[in-house]
Z-matrix of the N, CA and C atoms (Angstrom, degrees):
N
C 1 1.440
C 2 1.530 1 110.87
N 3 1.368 2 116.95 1 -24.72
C 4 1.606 3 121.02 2 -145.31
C 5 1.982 4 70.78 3 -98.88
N 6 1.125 5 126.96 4 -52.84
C 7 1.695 6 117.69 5 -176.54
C 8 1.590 7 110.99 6 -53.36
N 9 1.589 8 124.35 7 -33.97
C 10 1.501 9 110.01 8 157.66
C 11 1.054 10 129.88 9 -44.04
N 12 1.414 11 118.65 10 -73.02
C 13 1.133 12 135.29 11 173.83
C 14 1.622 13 130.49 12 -37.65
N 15 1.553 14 89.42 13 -17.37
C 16 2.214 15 98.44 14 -178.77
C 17 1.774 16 86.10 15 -99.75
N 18 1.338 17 130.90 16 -42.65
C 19 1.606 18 127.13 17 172.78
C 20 1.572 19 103.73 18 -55.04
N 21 0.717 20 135.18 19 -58.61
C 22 1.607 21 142.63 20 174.09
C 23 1.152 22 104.24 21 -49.13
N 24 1.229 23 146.41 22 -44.65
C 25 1.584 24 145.07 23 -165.29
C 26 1.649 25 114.71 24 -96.37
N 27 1.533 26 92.12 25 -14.40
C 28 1.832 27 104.08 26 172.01
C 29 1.650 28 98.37 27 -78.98
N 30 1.510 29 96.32 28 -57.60
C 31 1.652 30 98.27 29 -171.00
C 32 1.275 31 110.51 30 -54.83
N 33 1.189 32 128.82 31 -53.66
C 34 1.250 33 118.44 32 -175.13
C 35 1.571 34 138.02 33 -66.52
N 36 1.787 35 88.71 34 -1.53
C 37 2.120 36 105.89 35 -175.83
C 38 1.364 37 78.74 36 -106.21
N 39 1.450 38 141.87 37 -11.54
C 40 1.624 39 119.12 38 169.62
C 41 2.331 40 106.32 39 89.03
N 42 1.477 41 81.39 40 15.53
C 43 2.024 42 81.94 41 -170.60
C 44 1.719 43 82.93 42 -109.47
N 45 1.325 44 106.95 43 177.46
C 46 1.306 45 123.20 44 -148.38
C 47 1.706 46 73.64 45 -124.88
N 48 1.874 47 96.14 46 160.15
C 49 1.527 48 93.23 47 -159.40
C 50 1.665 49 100.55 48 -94.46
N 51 1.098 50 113.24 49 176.90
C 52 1.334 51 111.85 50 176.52
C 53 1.643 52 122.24 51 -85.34
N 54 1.382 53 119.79 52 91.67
C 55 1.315 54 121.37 53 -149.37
C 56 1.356 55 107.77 54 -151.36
N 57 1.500 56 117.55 55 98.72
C 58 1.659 57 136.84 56 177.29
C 59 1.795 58 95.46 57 -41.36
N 60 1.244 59 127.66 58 114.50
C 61 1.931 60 112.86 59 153.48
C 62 1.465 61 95.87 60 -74.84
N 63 1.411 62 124.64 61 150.49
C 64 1.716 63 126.15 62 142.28
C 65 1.130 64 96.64 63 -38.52
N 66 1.351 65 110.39 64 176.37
C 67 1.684 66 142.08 65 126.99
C 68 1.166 67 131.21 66 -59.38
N 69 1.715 68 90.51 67 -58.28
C 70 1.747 69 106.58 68 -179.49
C 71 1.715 70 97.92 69 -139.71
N 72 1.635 71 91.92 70 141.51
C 73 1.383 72 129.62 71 176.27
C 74 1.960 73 110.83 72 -55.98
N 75 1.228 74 126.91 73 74.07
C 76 1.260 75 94.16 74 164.93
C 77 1.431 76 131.82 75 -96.22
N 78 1.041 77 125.08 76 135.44
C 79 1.668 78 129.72 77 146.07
C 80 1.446 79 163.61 78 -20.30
N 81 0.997 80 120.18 79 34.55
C 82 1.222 81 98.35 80 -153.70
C 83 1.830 82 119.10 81 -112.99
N 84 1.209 83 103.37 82 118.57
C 85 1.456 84 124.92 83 -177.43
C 86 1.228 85 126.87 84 -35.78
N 87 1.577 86 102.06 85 -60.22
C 88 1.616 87 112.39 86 -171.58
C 89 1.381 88 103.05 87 -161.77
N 90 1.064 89 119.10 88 159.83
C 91 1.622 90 131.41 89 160.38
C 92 1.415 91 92.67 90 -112.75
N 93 1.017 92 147.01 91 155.04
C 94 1.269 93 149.76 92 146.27
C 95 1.771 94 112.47 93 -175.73
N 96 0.919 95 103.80 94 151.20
C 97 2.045 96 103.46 95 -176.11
C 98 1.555 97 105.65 96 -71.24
N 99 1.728 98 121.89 97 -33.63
C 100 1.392 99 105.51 98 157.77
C 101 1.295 100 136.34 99 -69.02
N 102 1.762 101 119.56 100 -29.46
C 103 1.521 102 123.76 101 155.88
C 104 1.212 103 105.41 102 -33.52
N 105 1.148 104 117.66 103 -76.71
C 106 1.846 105 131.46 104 -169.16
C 107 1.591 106 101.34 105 -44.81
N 108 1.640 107 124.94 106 -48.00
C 109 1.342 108 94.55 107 -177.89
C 110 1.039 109 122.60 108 -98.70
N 111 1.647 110 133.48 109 20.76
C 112 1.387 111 141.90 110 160.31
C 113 1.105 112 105.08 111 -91.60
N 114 1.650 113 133.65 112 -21.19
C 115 1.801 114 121.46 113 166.68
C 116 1.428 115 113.29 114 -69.76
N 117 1.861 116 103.28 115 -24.19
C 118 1.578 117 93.34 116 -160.81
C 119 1.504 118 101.38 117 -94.76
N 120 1.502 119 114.30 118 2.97
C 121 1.677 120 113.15 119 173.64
C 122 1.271 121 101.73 120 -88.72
N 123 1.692 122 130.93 121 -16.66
C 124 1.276 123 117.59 122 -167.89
C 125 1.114 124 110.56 123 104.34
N 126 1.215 125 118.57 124 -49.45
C 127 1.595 126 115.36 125 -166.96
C 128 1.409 127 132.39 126 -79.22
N 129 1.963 128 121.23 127 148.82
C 130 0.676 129 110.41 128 -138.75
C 131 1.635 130 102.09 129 -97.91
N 132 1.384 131 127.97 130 158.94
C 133 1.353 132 128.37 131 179.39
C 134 1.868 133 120.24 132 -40.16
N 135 1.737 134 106.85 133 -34.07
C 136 1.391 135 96.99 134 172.73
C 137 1.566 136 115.85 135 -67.71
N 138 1.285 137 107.38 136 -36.45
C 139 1.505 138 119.47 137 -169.37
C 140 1.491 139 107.64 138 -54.47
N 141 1.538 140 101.98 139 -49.58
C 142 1.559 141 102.01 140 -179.36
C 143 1.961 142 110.34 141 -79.15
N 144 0.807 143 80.91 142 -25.26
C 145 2.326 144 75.34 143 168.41
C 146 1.230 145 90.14 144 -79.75
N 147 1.253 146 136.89 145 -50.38
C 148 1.805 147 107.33 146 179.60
C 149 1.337 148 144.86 147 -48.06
N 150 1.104 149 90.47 148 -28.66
C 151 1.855 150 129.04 149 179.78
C 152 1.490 151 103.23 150 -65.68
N 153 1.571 152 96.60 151 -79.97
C 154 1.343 153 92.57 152 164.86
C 155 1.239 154 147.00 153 -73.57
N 156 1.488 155 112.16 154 23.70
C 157 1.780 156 114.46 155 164.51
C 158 1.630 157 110.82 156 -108.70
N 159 1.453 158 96.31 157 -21.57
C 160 1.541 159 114.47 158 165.51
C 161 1.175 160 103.78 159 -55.39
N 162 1.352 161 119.88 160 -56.45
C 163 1.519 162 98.33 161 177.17
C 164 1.029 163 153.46 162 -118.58
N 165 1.546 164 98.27 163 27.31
C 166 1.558 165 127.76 164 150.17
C 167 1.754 166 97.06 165 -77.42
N 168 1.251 167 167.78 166 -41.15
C 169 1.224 168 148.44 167 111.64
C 170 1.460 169 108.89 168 35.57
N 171 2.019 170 93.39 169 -86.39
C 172 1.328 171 103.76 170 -160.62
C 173 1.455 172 114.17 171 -74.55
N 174 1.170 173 124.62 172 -14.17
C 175 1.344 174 117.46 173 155.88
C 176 1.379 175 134.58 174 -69.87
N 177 1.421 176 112.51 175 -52.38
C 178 1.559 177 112.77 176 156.21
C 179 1.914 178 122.85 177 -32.30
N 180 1.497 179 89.07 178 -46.55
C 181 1.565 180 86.33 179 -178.13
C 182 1.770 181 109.26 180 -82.76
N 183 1.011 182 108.45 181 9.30
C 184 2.064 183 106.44 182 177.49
C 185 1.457 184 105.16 183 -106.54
N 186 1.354 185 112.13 184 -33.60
C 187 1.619 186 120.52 185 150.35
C 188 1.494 187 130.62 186 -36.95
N 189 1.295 188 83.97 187 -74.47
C 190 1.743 189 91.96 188 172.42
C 191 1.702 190 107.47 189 -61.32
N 192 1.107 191 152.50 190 -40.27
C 193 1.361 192 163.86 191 146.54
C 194 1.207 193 99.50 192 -16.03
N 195 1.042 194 132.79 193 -73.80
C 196 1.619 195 145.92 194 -150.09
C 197 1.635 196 85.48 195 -74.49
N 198 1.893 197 125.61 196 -79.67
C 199 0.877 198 102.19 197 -159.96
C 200 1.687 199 129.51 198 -55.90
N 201 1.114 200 110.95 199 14.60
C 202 1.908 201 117.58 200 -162.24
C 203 1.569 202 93.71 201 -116.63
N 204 1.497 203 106.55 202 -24.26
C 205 1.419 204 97.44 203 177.52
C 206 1.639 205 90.63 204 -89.18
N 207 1.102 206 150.85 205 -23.00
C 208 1.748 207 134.38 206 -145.79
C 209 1.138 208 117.99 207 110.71
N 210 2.062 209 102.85 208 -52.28
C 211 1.149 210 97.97 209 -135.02
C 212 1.941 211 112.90 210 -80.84
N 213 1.382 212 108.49 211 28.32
C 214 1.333 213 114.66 212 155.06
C 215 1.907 214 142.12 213 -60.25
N 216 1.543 215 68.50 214 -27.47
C 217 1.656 216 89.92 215 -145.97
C 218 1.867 217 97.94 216 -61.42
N 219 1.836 218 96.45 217 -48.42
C 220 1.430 219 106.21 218 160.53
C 221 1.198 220 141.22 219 -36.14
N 222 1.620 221 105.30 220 -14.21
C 223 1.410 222 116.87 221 179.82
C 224 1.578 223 107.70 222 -93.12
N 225 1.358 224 106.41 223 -43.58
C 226 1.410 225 117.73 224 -168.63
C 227 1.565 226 99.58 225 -86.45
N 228 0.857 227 118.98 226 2.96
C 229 2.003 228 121.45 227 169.79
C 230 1.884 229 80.96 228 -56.73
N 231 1.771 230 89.66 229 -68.58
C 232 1.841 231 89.94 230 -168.04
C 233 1.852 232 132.90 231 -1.42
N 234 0.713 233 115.81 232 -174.02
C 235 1.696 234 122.72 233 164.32
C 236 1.624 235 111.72 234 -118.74
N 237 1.133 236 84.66 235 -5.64
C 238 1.805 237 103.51 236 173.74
C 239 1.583 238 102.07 237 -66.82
N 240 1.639 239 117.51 238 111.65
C 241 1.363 240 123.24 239 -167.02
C 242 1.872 241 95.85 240 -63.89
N 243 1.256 242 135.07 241 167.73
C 244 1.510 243 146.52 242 172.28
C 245 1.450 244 111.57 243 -62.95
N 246 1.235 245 119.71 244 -34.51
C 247 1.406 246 115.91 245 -169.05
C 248 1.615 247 97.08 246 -89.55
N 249 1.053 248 137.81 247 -71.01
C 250 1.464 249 111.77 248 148.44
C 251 1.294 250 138.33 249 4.97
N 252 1.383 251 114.54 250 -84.22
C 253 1.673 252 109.18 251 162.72
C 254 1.455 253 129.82 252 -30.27
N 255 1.482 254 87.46 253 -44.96
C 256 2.150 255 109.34 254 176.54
C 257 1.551 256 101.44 255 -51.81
N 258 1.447 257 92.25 256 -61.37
C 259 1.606 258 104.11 257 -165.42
C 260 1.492 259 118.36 258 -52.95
N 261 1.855 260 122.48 259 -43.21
C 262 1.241 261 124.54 260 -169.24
C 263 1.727 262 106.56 261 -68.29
N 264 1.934 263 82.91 262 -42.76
C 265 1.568 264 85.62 263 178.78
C 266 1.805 265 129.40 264 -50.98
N 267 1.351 266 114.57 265 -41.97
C 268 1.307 267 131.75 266 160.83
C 269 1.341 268 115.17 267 -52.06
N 270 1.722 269 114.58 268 -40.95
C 271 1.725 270 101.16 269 -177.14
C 272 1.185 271 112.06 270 -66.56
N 273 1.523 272 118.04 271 -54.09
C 274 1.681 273 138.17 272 -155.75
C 275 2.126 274 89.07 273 -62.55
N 276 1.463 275 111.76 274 -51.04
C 277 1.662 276 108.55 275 175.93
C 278 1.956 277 106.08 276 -40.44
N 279 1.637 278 80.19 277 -59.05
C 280 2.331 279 83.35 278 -172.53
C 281 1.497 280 102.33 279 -41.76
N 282 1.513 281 113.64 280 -56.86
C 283 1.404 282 118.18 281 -162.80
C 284 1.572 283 111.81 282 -59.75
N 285 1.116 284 104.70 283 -25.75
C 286 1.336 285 120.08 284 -168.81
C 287 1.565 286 108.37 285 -81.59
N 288 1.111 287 113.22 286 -15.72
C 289 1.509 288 127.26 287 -176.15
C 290 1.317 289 112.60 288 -99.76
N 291 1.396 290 108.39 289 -57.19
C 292 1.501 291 100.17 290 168.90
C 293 1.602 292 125.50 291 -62.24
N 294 0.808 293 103.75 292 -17.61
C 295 1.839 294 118.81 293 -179.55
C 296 1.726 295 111.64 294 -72.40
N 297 1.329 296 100.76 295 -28.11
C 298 1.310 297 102.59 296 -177.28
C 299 2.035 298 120.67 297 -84.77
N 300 1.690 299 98.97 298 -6.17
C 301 1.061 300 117.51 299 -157.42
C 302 1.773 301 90.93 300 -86.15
């Protein structure tokens, strides 16, 4: 409230507010430990969403495989809940992708 009230008291004395412009515009996207290691591979953000839809792809299609072959069903006998199975299956694919890079 108290920052209205100092904008309001500029406008109304007709003075311009007290306000540094930059020079220059910076950017910045993300901090994150995966940012950092996709800048320090070089590569560019489409490349890596390609990668990884590629192989969400290639997992979907080893999924569907398995269940047409059966050989799912053996998994899900387990006590190992489904979303689990999904999930390991999806990590070991990521890992498997980046590893190849």
């Amino acid at each position: 409230m108290a920052g209205l009230v100092r904008e309001l008291a500029f406008e109304v004395a007709g003075s311009p507010l007290p306000v540094q412009v930059p020079s220059q515009v910076f950017v910045v996207l993300a901090k994150t430990e995966w940012a950092a290691r996709i800048a320090a591979r070089g590569l560019p953000p489409a490349f890596v969403f390609m990668v990884l839809m590629m192989e969400l792809f290639a997992m979907a299609s080893l999924i569907a495989r398995e269940i047409q072959e059966r050989t799912v069903v053996a998994v899900l006998v387990t006590p190992a809940p489904r979303g689990d199975v999904l999930a390991a299956k999806g990590l070991a694919g990521a890992a498997s992708a980046w590893c190849r890079q």
